[in-house]
C-alpha positions as MATLAB code, in Angstrom:
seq = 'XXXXXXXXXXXXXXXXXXXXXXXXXXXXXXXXXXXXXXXXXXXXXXXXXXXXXXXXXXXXXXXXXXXXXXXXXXXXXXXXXXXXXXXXXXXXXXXXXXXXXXXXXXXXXXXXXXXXXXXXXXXXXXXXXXXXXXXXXXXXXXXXXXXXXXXXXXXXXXXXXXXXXXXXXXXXXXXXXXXXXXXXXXXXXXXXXXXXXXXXXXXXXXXXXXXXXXXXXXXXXXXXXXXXXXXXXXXXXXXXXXXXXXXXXXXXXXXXXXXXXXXXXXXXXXXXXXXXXXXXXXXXXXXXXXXXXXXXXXXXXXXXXXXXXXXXXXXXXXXXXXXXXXXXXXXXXXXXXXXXXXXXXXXXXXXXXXXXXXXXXXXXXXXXXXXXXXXXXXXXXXXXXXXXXXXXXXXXXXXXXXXXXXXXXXXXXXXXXXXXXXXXXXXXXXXXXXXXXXXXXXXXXXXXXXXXX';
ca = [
     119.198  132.301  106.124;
     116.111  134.404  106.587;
     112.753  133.338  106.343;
     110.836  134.333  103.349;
     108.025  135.702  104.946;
     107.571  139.954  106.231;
     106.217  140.447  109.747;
     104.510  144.216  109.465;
     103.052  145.838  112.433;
      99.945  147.557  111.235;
      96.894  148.619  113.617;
      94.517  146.383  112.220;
      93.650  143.747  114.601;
      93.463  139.929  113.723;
      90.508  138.131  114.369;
      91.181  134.797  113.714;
      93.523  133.091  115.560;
      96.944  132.472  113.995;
      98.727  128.956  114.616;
     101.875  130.600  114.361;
     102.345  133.465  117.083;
     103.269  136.795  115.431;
     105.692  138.670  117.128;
     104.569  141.310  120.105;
     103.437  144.435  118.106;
     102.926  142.513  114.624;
      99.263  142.451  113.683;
      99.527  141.012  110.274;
     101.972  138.640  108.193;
     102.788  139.018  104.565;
     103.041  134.976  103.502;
     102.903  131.749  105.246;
     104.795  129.835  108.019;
     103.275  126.269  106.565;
     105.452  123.745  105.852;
     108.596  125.810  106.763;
     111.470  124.625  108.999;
     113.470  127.015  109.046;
     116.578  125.959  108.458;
     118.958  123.545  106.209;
     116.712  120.006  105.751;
     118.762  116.807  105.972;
     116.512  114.493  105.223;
     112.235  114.011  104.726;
     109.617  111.288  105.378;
     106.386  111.046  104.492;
     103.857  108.685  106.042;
     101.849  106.262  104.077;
      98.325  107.398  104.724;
      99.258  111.299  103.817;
      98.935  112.357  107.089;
     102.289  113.241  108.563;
     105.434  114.593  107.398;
     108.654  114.572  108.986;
     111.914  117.341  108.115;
     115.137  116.817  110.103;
     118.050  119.506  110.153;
     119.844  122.291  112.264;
     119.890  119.955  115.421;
     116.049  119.496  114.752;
     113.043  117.391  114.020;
     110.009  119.082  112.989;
     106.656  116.867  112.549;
     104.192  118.496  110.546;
     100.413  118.022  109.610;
     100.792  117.450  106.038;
      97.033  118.512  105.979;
      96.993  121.941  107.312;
     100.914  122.553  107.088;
     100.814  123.034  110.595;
     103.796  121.805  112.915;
     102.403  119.291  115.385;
     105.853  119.468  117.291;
     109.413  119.596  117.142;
     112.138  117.659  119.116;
     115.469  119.122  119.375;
     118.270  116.614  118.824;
     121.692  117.570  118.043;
     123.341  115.890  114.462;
     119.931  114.603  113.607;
     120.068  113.698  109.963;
     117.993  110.255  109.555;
     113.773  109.916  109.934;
     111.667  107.360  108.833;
     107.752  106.742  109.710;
     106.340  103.455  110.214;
     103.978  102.017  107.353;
     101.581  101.605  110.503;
     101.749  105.315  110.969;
     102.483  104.757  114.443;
     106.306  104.996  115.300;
     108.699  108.165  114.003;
     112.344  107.437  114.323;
     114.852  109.471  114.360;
     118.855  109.170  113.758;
     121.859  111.491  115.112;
     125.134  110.952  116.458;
     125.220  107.430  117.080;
     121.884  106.768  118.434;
     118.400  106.482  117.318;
     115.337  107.537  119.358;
     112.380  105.568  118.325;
     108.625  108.057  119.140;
     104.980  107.873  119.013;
     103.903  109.643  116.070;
     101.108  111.373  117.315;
     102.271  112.768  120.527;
     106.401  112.900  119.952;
     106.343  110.666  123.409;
     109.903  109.121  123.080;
     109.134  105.317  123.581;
     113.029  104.121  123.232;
     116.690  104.765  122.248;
     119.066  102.669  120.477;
     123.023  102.992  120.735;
     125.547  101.196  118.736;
     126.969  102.937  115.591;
     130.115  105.106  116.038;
     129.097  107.837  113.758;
     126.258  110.361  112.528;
     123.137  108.046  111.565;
     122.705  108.291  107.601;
     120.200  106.626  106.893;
     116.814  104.263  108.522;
     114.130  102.137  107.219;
     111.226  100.195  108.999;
     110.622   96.531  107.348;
     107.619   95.939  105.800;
     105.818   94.203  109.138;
     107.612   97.181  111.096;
     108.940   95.186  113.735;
     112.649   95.715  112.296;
     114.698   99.149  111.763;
     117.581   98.907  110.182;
     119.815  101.909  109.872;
     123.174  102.960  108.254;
     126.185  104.366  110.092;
     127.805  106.372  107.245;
     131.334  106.430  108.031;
     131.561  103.529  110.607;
     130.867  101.583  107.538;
     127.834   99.325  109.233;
     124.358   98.759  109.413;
     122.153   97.238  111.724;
     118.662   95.921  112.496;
     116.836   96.848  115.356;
     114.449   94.849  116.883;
     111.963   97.603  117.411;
     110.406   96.237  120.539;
     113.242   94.981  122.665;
     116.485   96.607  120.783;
     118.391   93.745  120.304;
     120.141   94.099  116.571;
     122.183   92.850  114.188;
     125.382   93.772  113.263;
     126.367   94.062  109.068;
     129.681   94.605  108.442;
     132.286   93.980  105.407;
     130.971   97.229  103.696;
     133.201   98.671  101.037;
     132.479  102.091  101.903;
     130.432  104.674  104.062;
     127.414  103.118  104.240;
     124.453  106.004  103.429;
     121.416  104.134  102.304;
     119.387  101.577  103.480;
     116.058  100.233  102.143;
     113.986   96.620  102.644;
     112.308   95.066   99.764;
     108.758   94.430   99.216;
     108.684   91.035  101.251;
     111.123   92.285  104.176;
     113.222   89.068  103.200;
     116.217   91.458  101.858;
     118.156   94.884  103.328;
     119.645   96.556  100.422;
     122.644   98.617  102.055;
     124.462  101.603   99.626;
     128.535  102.005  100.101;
     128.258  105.771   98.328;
     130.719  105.295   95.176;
     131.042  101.688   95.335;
     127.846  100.064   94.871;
     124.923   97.689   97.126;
     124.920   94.983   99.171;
     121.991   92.900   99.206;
     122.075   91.318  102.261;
     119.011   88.314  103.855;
     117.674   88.846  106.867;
     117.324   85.437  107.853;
     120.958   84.837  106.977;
     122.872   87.154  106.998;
     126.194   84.829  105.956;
     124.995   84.618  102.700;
     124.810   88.786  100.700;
     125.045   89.537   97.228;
     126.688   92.838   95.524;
     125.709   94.911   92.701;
     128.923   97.377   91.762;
     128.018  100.029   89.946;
     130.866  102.839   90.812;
     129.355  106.308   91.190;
     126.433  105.533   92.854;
     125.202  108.305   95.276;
     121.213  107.563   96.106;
     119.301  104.694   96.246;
     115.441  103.561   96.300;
     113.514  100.471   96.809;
     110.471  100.232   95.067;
     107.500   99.701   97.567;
     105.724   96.763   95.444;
     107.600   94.403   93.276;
     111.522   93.852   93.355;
     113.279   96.632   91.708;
     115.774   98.690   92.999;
     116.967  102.174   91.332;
     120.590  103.916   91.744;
     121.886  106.968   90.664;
     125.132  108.750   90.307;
     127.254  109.991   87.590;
     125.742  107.841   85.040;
     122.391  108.054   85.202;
     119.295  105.880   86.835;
     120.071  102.349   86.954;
     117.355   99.819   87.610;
     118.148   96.520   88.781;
     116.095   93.262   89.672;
     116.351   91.887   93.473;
     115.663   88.364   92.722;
     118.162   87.563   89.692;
     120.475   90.664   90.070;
     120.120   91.787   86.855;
     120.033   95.331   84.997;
     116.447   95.974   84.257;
     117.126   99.058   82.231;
     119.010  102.559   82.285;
     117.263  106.124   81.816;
     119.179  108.598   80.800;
     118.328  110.862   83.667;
     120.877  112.846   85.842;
     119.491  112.734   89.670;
     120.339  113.680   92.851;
     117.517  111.764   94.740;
     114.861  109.306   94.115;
     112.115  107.896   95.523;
     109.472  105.494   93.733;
     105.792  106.063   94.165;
     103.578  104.267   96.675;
     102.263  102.035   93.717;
     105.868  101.578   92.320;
     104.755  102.724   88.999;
     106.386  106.096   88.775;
     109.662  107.670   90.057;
     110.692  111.055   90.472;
     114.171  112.150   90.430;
     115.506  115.400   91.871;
     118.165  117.739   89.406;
     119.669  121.529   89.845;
     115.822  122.899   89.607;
     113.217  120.859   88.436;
     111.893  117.026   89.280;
     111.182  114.546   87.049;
     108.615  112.200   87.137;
     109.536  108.732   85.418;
     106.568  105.836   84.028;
     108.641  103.249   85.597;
     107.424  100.524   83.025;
     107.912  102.747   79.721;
     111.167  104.289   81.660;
     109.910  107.761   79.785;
     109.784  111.141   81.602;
     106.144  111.992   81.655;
     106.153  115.039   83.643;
     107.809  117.710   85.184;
     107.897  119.989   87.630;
     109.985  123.363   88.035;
     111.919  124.492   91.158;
     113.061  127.702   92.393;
     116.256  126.864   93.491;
     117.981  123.417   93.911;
     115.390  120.721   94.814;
     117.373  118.618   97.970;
     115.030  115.731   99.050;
     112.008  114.163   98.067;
     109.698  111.875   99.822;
     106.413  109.959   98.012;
     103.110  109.191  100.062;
     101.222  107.140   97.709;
     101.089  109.431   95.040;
     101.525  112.853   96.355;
     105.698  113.916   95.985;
     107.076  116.253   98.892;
     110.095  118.070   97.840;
     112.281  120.297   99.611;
     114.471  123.373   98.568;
     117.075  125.595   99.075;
     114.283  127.699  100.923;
     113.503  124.893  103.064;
     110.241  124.533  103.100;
     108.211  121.105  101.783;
     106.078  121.679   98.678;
     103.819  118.750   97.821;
     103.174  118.094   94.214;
     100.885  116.052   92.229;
     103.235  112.982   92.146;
     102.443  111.908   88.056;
     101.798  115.489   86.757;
     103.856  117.332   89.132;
     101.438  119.806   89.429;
     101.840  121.695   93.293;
      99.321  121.385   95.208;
      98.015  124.815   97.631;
     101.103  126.240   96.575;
     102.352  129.219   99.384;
     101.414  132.227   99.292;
     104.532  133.957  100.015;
     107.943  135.101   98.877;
     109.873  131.615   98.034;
     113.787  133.107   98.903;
     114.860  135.860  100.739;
     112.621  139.208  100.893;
     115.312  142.241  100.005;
     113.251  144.956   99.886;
     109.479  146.913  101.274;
     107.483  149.410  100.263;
     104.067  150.839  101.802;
     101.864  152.345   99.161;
     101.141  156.450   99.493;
      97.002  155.499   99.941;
      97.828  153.756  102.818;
      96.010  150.273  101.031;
      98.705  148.016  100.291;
     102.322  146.632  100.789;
     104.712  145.623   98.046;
     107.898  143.060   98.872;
     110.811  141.828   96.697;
     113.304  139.904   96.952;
     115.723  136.812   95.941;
     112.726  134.569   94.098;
     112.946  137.133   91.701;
     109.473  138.434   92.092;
     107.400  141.145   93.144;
     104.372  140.635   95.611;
     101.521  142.682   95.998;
      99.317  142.835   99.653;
      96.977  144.189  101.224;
      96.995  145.334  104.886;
      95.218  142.074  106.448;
      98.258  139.982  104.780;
      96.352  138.712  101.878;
      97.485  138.526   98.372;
      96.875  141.014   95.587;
      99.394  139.814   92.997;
     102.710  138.729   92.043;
     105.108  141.188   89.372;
     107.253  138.733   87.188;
     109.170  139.813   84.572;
     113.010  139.951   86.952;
     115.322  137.428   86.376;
     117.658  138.388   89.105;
     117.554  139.640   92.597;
     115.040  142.136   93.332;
     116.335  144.845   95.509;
     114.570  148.238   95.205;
     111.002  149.283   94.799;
     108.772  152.310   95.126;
     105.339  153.297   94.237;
     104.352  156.259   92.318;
     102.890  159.208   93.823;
      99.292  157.836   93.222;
      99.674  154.029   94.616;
      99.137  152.949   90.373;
     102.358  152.085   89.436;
     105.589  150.908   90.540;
     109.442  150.754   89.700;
     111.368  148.002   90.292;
     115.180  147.698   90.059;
     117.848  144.815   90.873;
     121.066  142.737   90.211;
     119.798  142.106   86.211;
     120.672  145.445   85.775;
     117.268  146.590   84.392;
     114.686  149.264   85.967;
     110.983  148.220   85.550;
     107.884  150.486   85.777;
     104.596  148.270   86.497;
     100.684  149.161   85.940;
      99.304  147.589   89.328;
      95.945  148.055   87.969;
      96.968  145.444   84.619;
      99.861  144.100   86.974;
     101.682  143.952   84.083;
     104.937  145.827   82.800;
     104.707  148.878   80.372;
     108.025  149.991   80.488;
     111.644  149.355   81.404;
     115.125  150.629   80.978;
     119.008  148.819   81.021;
     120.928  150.407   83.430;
     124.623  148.715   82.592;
     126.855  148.018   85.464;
     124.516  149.110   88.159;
     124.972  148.130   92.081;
     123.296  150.207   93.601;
     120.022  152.273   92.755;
     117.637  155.340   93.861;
     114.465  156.235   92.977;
     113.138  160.102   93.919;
     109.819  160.307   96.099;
     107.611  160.955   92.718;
     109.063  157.971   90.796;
     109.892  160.797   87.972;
     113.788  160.212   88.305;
     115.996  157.505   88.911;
     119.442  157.302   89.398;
     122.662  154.315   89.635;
     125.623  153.927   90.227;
     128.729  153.140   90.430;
     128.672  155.246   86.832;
     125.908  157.776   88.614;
     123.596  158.007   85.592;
     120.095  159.808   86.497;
     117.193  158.801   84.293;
     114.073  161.403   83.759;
     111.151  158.737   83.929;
     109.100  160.480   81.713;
     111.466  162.092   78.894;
     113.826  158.753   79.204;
     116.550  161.260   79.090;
     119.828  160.336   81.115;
     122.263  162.419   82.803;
     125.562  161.587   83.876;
     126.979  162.867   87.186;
     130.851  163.172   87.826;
     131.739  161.965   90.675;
     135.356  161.963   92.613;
     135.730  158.575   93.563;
     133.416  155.523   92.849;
     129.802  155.911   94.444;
     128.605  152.717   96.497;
     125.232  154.386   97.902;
     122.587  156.677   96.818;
     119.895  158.668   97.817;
     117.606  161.746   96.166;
     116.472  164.523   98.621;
     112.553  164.175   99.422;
     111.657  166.649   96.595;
     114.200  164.894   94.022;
     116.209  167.534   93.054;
     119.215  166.541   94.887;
     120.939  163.887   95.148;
     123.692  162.346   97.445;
     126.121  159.599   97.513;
];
């Protein structure tokens, strides 16, 4: 997937310096690189005093400066999927193919490595003192806890399932383990002969509350939360999740769906907020109570974590950028692309605006012949003309069954195909061309009259 971001080479020079290198040539970037990884994120953690966040995917770990957005540094590792940060904020671990690599937070200094599990790490927690890890070995159906000085661990077995979650609770006394489908084993860690189960088939995520004894599960059936001490149901909310993670008080927890997060008063088990996402939200992460989410454009976004309200949202394009076009006064770019809107900048890479009003793909622009409007066109099927001086929309057109599109040098015509309509912008009159066979590309000579495809 590409990055949602535009690398222009304009001769303007930059004089502050740019933690992210631009490319030989480039003088200016059109969005940001905060916060991004790049590619598909497994898995997220978040430590406890706000500082630090962690994304692990594509044979990666990335450790960021949840401050700045900045990357601090990133240590390849092949299958990594699991990450968890010490409550101490001083040890990062990290999960992959059957061993765990235990770090130093603040320099990515490996300190140790852990072997044992036969399969890809799913899952690892630090106990409350952090002098355990335990982690879960998905498919080998185990868990164990690491003694995080010396290595020596214990080894859980008797799991029902793939084992994909694991989570200590408040006193460090019990490791709640989650067979996906089946249901949790509650197992104590100072005797280990003695577990107890909670079935609940369908389950698929799991979360330990930070303070008190609750646990929450989710799956087909809604959010489920149970009591650690006596076992019991505590109370459903008719919620469908994907992931959830409580709040660093306990008091609130957010649940992922398709594209927005909710954010649940624990106590009152009411939805009190939510938060929109372009895209599917994938994993979420809470440091006291600021919520990082990630996305299908992999990048964390941290959020208010009771009003869900994002906080120094990015500047840039949130999907895939389709389409460029460099005003005729030589003062600004415009981009467009899969996040459905249209972004205005100037040459130093600074924002001037966003166009919304799309609900689909954006894939052609162009600005009139006097840099003060601008069409748009994409996969709704529907041509757009924009004031840039308003930013706002003053006209638009349905162009049914459209693929592909072409608008002449003036903006006065436009033409689409595969039906090869042409549209006079200013008289709104339309003119079919016939055409032997069907047209899959377009283009008007530079003074507009003509037109091949």
């Amino acid at each position: 997937m590409f990055l949602p971001l535009l690398v222009v080479a304009l001769a303007i020079a930059q004089e502050e310096k740019d933690p992210f290198p631009l490319p030989v040539g480039a003088t200016a970037r059109m969005g940001d690189m905060e916060l991004r990884h790049g590619a598909s994120i497994d898995n997220l953690a978040y430590s406890q005093d706000g500082s630090t966040i962690a994304t692990a995917g594509d044979g990666r770990v990335v450790v960021w400066d949840a401050k700045t957005g900045f990357s601090k540094y990133t240590l390849d590792q092949r299958y990594v999927k699991a990450v968890a940060i010490s409550s101490d904020n001083q040890i990062l671990a990290t999960g992959a193919f059957g061993r765990i690599y235990l770090w130093e937070l603040a320099t990515g200094k490996n300190i140790n490595r852990f072997t044992g599990h036969s399969n890809i790490v799913e899952d690892l927690a630090f106990s409350p003192d952090n002098t355990k890890l335990a982690s879960a070995g998905g498919s080998d159906k185990t868990v164990r806890i690491w003694n995080v000085e010396s290595g020596e661990h214990l080894e859980l077995t008797g799991h029902p399932g793939s084992v994909t979650h694991v989570g200590f609770t408040e006193n460090g006394t019990l490791l709640a383990a989650l067979s996906a489908g089946r249901g949790v084993r509650l197992w104590r860690i100072d005797d280990p002969g003695r577990h107890k189960e909670i079935s609940q088939p369908g389950v698929t995520e799991m979360a330990v509350a930070p303070k008190g004894k609750m646990l929450a599960l989710t799956g087909n059936k809604g959010i489920h939360l149970w009591d650690t001490a006596s076992l019991s149901p505590r109370a459903h909310i008719n919620q469908r999740a994907f992931k959830i993670a409580f709040s660093g008080t306990g008091q609130l927890l957010a649940a992922t769906r398709e594209q927005d997060v909710a954010i649940i008063n624990v106590a009152t088990h009411q939805v009190i907020a939510k938060t929109s996402f372009l895209g599917e939200s994938h994993n979420i992460a809470y440091s006291g109570e600021v919520l990082a989410i990630t996305g299908s454009d992999n990048v964390v976004h941290l959020h208010q974590g009771d009003t869900g309200a994002e906080l120094n949202p990015p500047k840039g394009h949130q999907d895939t950028i389709l389409t460029v076009a460099f005003a005729p006064d030589g003062d600004k770019v415009a981009t467009a692309g899969r996040d459905t809107t249209i972004r205005l900048w100037d040459l130093d890479g600074q924002p001037l605006g966003i166009l919304s009003g799309h609900t689909d793909d954006v894939e052609l622009i162009s600005f009139g012949p006097e840099s003060k409007t601008l069409l748009s066109a994409g996969g709704e099927e529907v041509i757009r003309q924009w004031d840039l001086e308003t930013q706002s929309e003053t006209r638009k057109w349905t162009a049914d069954g459209a693929k592909v599109f072409a608008f002449a040098a003036d903006n006065s015509k436009v033409a689409w195909a595969p039906d090869l309509l042409i549209l006079d912008v200013g008289s709104d009159e339309r003119v079919k061309i016939e055409a032997p066979e069907q047209v899959r590309q377009l283009a008007f000579s530079p003074d507009g009259n003509l037109i091949a495809g």
